[in-house]
Biotite code that builds the C-alpha atoms (Angstrom):
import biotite.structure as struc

atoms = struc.array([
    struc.Atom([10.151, -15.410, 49.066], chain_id="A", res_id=1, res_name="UNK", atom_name="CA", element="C"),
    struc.Atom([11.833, -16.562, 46.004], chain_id="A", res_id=2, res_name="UNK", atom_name="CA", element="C"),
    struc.Atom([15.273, -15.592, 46.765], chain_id="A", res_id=3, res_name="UNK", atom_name="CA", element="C"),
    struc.Atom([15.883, -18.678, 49.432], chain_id="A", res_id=4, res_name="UNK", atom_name="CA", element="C"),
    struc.Atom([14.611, -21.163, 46.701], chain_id="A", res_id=5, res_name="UNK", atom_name="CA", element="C"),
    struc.Atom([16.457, -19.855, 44.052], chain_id="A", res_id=6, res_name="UNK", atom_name="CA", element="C"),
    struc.Atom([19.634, -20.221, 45.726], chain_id="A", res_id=7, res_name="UNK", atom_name="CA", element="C"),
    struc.Atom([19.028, -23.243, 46.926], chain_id="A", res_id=8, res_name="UNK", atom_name="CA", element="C"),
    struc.Atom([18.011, -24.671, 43.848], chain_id="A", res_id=9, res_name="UNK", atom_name="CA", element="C"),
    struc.Atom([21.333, -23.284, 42.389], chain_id="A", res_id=10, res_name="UNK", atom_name="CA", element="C"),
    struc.Atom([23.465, -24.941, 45.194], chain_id="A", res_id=11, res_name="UNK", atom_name="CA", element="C"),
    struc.Atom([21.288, -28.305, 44.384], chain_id="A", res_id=12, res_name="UNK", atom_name="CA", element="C"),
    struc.Atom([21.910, -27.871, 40.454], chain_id="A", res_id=13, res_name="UNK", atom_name="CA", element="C"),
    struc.Atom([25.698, -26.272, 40.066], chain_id="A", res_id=14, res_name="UNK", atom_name="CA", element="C"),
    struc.Atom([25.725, -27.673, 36.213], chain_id="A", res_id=15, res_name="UNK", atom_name="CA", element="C"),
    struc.Atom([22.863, -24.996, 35.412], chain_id="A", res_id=16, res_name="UNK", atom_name="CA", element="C"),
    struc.Atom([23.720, -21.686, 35.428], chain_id="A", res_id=17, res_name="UNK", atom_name="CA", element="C"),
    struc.Atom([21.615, -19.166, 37.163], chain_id="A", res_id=18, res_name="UNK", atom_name="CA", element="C"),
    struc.Atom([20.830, -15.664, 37.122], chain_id="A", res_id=19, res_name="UNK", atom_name="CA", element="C"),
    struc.Atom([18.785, -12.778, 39.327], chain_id="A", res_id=20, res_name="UNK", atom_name="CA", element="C"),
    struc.Atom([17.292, -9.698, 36.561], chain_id="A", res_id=21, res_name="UNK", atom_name="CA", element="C"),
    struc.Atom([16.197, -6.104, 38.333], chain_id="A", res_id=22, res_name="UNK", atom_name="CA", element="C"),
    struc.Atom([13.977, -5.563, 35.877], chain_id="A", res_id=23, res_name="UNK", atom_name="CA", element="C"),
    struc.Atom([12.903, -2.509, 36.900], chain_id="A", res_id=24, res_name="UNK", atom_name="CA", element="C"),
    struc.Atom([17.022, -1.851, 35.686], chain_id="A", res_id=25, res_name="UNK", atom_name="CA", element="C"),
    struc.Atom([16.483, -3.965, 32.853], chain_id="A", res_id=26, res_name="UNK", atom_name="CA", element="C"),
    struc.Atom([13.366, -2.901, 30.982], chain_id="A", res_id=27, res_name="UNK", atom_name="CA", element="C"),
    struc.Atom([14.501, -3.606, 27.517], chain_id="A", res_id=28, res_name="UNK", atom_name="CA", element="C"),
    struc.Atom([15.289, -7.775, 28.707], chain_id="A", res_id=29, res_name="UNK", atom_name="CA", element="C"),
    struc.Atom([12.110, -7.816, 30.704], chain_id="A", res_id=30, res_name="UNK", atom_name="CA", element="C"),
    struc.Atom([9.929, -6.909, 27.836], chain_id="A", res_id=31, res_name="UNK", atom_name="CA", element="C"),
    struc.Atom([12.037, -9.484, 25.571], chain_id="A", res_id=32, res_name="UNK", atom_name="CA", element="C"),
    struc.Atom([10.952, -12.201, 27.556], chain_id="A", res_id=33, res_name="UNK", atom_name="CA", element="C"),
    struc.Atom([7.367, -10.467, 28.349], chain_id="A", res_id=34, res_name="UNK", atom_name="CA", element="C"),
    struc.Atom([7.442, -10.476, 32.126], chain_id="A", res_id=35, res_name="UNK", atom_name="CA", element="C"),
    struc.Atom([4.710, -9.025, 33.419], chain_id="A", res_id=36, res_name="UNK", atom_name="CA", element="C"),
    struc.Atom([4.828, -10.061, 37.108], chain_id="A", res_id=37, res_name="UNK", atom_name="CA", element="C"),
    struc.Atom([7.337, -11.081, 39.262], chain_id="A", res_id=38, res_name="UNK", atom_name="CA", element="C"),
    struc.Atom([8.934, -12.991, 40.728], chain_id="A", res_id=39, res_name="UNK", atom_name="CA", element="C"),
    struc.Atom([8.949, -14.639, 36.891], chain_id="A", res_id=40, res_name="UNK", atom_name="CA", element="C"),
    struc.Atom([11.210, -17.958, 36.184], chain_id="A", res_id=41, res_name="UNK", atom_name="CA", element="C"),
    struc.Atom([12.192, -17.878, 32.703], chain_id="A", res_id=42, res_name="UNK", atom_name="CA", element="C"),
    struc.Atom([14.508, -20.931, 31.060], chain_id="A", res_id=43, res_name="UNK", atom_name="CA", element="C"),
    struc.Atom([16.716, -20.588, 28.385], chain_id="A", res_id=44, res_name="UNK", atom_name="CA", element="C"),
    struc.Atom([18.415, -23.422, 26.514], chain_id="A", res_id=45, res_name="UNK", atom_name="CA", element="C"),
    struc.Atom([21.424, -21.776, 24.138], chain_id="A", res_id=46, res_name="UNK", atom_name="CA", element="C"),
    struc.Atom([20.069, -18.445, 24.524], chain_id="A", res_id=47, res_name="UNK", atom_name="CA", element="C"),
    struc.Atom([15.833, -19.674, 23.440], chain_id="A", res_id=48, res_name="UNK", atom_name="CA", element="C"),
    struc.Atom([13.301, -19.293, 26.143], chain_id="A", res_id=49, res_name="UNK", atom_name="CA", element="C"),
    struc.Atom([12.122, -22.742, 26.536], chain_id="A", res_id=50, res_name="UNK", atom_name="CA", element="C"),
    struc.Atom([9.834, -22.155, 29.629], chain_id="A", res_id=51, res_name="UNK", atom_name="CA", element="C"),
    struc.Atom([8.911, -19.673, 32.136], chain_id="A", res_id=52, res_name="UNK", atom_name="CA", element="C"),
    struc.Atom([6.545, -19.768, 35.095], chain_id="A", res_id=53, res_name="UNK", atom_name="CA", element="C"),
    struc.Atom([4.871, -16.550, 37.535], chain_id="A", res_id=54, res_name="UNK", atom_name="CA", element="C"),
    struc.Atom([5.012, -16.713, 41.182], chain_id="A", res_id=55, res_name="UNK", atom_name="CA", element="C"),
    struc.Atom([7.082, -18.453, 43.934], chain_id="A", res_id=56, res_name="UNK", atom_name="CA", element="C"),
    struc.Atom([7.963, -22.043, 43.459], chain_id="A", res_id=57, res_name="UNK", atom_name="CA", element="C"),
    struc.Atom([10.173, -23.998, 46.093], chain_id="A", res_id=58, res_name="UNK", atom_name="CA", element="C"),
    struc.Atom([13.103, -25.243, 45.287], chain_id="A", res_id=59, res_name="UNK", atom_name="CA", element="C"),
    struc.Atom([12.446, -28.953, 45.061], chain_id="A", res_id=60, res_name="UNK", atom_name="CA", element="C"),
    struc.Atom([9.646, -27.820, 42.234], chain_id="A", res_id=61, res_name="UNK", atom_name="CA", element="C"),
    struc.Atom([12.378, -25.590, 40.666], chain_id="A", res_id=62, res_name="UNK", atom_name="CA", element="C"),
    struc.Atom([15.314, -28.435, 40.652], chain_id="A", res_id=63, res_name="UNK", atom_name="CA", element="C"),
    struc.Atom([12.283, -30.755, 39.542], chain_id="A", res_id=64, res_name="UNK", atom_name="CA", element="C"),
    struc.Atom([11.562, -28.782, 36.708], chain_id="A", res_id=65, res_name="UNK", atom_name="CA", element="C"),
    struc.Atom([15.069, -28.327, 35.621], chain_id="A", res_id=66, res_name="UNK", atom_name="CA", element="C"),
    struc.Atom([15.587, -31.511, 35.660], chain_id="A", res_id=67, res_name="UNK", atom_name="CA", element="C"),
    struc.Atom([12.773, -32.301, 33.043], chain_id="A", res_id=68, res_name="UNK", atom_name="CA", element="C"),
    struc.Atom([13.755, -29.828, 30.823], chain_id="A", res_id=69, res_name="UNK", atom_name="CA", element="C"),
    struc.Atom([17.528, -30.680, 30.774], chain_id="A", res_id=70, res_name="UNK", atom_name="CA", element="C"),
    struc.Atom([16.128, -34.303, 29.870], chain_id="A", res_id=71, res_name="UNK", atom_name="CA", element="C"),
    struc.Atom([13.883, -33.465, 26.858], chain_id="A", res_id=72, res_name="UNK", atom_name="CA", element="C"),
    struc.Atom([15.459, -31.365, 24.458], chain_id="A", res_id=73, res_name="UNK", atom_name="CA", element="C"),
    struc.Atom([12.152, -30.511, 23.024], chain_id="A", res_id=74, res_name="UNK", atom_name="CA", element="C"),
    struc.Atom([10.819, -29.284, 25.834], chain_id="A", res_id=75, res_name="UNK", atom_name="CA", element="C"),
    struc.Atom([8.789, -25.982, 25.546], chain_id="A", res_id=76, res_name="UNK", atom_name="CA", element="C"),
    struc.Atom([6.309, -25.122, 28.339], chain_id="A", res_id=77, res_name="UNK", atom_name="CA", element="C"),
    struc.Atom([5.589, -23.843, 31.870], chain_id="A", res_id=78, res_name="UNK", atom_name="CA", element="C"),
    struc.Atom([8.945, -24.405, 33.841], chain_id="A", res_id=79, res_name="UNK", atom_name="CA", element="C"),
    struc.Atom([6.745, -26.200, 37.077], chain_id="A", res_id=80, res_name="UNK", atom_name="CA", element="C"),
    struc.Atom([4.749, -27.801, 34.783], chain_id="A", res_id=81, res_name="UNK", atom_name="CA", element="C"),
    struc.Atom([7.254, -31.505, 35.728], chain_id="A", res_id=82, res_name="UNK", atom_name="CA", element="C"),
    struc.Atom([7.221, -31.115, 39.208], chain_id="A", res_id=83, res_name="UNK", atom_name="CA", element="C"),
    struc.Atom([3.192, -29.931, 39.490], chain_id="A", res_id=84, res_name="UNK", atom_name="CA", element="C"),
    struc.Atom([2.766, -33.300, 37.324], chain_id="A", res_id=85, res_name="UNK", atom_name="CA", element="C"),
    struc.Atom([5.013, -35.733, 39.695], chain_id="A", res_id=86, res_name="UNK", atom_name="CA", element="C"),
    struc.Atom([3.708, -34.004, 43.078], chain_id="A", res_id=87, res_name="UNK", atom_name="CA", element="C"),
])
């Protein structure tokens, strides 16, 4: 499940701020950031998706990934795409 990770990836990373969507009671923000399955990361830098990723990832991956993006302000991509690279 993705629920564990997440919040352990939030208590690992306190500087990001993170977020849970019930998309099935938000349709209109699900279909702004196209997710079509879920569980669905998405990442947002100053309100711009800058990455999103389908499926579970564990929180080391997820803190990982965070970490890569907070580092390269250009960053645009697949939010495991860092920690798939350095595993």
């Amino acid at each position: 499940m993705m629920a564990p990770q997440f919040q352990r990836a939030a208590e690992l990373r306190p500087q990001h701020r993170f977020a849970k969507v019930d998309v099935d009671s938000e349709p209109a923000l699900a279909a702004r950031f196209a997710i079509q399955s879920i569980p669905t990361l998405a990442v947002l830098r100053d309100g711009e998706l800058v990455a999103t990723q389908s499926g579970v990832l564990r929180a080391d991956q997820l803190v990982e990934a965070l970490d890569r993006i907070a580092a390269d302000p250009g960053f645009s991509g697949t939010a495991a795409a860092g920690a798939k690279a350095a595993a």
